[in-house]
N, C-alpha and C positions, 0 to 999 in steps of 0.2 A: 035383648039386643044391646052390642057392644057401644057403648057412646063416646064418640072419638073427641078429646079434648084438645082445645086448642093449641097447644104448645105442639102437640101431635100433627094435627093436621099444617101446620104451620111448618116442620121439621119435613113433610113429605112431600110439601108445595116447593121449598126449598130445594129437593133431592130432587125433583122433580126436572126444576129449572136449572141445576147445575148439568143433570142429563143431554138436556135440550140442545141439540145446535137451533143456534140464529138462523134466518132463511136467508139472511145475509152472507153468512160463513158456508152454507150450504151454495149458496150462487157462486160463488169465489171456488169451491171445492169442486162444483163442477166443471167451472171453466178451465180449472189449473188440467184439471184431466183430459180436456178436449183437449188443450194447448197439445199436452205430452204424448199425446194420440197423434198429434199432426208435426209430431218431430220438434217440438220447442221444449227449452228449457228456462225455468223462473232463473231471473240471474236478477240481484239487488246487491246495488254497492252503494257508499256514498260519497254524496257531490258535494261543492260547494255549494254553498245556501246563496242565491241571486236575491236575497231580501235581505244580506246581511250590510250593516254601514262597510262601504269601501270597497264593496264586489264589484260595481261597475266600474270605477276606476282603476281596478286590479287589472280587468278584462282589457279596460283601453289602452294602460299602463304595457300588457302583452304583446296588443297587437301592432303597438305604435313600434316595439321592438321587430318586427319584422312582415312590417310593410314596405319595407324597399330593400327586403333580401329578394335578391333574384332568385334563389333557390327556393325557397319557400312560391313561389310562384312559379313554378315549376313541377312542384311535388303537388301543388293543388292541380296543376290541368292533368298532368299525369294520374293521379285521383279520376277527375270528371272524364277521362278517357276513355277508364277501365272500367267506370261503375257500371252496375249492368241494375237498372230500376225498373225494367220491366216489373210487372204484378206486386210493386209498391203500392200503397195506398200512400 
């Protein structure tokens, strides 16, 4: 009988687990599929960080620029008009 030493078995434990998905990456894998089944597409970009020093005064800094545009109050009801939110969650 062949006697498997450790550095062996250690090398195939290894090969083993590099094989493996996560049941985590496998949960993700399924979902992204059902997504693409039901007509979605994964779209990731990046934001600003709202944890970073200065983002909330950035934010107010923006909106204080056009809070008494008339037009901008106007492009927002025109927005809420047209939105159609049925079967939102």
């Amino acid at each position: 009988m062949a006697r498997i030493t450790p550095a062996a078995k250690n090398a195939t434990s290894r090969k083993k687990a590099r094989n493996a998905i996560p049941r985590s990456a496998e949960r993700v894998r399924k979902h992204r599929a059902k997504m693409r089944r039901a007509g979605m597409k994964l779209l990731q970009i990046w934001v600003p960080d709202p944890d970073q020093p200065g983002f909330a005064e950035e934010c107010r800094r923006q909106s204080l620029l056009v809070r008494d545009d008339p037009l901008e109050k106007q492009i927002l009801e025109e927005i809420a008009a047209i939105a159609d939110l049925r079967g939102w969650k």
